[in-house]
N, C-alpha and C positions, 0 to 999 in steps of 0.2 A: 362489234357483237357478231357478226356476220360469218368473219371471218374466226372467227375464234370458237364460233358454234360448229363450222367445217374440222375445225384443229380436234376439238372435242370427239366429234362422229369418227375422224378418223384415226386417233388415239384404240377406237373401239373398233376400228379396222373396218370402218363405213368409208371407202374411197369412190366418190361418183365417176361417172363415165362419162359424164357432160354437164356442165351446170349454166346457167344464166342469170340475169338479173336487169330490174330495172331503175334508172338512177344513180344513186350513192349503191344499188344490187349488182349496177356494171360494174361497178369499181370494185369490191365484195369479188366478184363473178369472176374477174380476171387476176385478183391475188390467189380465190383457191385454185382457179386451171393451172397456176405458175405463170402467167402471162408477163405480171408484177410482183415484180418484191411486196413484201408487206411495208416496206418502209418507204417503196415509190406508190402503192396506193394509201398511204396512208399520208405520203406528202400531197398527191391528188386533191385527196379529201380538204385537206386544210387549204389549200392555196383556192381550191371552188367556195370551200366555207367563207374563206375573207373579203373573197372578193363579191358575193352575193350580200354583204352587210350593205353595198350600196344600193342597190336595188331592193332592198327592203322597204314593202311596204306601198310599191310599185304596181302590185297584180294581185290575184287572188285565184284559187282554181276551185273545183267544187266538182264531185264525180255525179254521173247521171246515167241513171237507169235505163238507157234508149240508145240503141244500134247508131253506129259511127253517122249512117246516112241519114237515119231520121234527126241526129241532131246537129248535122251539117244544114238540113230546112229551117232550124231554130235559131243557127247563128247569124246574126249583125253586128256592127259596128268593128271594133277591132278584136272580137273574140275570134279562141284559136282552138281549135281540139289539141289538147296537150296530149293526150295517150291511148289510145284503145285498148282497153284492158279485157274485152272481152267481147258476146255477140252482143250485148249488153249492157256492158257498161263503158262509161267514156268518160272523160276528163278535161272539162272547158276551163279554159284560164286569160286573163287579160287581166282589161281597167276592172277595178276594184266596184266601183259605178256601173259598170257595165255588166259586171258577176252577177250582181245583186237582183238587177233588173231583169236577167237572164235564168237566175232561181226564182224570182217570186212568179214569174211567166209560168215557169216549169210545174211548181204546185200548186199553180191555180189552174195547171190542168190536169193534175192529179199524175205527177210523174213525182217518181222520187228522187231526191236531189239532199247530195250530202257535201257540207265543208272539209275542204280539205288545205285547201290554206288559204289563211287571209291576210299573209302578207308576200306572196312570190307568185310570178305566172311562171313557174319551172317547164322548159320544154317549150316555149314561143322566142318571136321574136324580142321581146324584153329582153330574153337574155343575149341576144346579141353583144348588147355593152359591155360584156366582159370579157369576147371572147377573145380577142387580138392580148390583154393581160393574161388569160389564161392559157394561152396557147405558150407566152411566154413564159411562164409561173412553171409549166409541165414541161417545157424541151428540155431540161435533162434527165429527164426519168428514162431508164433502159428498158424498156421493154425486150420480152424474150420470145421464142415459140415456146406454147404453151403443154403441159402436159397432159392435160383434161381436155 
């Protein structure tokens, strides 16, 4: 969708000057630079999707209303800040037990605290386990220098 929303804009002679993305938006991000083929990010895509069936159900993440530092003093056990998406907001992920325990903390201090997934800690070490497969699953993709 990502990509085909780029196609669309630039049909209409919308060409960016730089684009980015986060996640599945890197992969998005480096087919519209020209980085990747549409057909190497979009083998990407399938080979992370397959291989994340086995870690389903593993982790969970939940985005929160509170500066990367302030919720660095929040974390214990094996929680991980999955992303900083902002001055404000942040993205905790691990054990599923651990999420839980770490949201109800959160709004019983009056912080707000949104699900974001309750089956994958995307961005820790959980996903370790896939990475030696997926390292393997992507060496043939050509990547190129980009045009964007």
């Amino acid at each position: 969708v990502m990509v085909s929303l780029a196609a669309v804009w630039e049909s209409y002679g919308v060409r960016p000057s730089a684009v980015v993305g986060h996640s599945r938006g890197e992969i998005a991000a480096a087919c519209v630079a020209g980085a990747l083929s549409l057909s190497d990010a979009a083998a990407l895509v399938v080979a992370r999707g397959r291989l994340l069936v086995g870690a389903r159900g593993a982790g969970a993440m939940v985005s929160v209303a509170l500066s990367a530092q302030r919720v660095r003093e929040r974390l214990s056990g094996g929680l991980e800040i999955a992303a900083v998406n902002g001055p404000a907001s942040v993205v905790v992920a691990g054990d599923p037990a651990e999420v839980a325990a770490f949201t109800e903390a959160c709004e019983r201090d009056g912080i707000r605290v949104r699900q974001v997934s309750d089956a994958f800690a995307f961005h820790t070490s959980q996903m370790d386990v896939i990475g030696e497969e997926l390292a393997a699953a992507v060496a043939g993709l050509s990547p190129r220098a980009s045009e964007v």
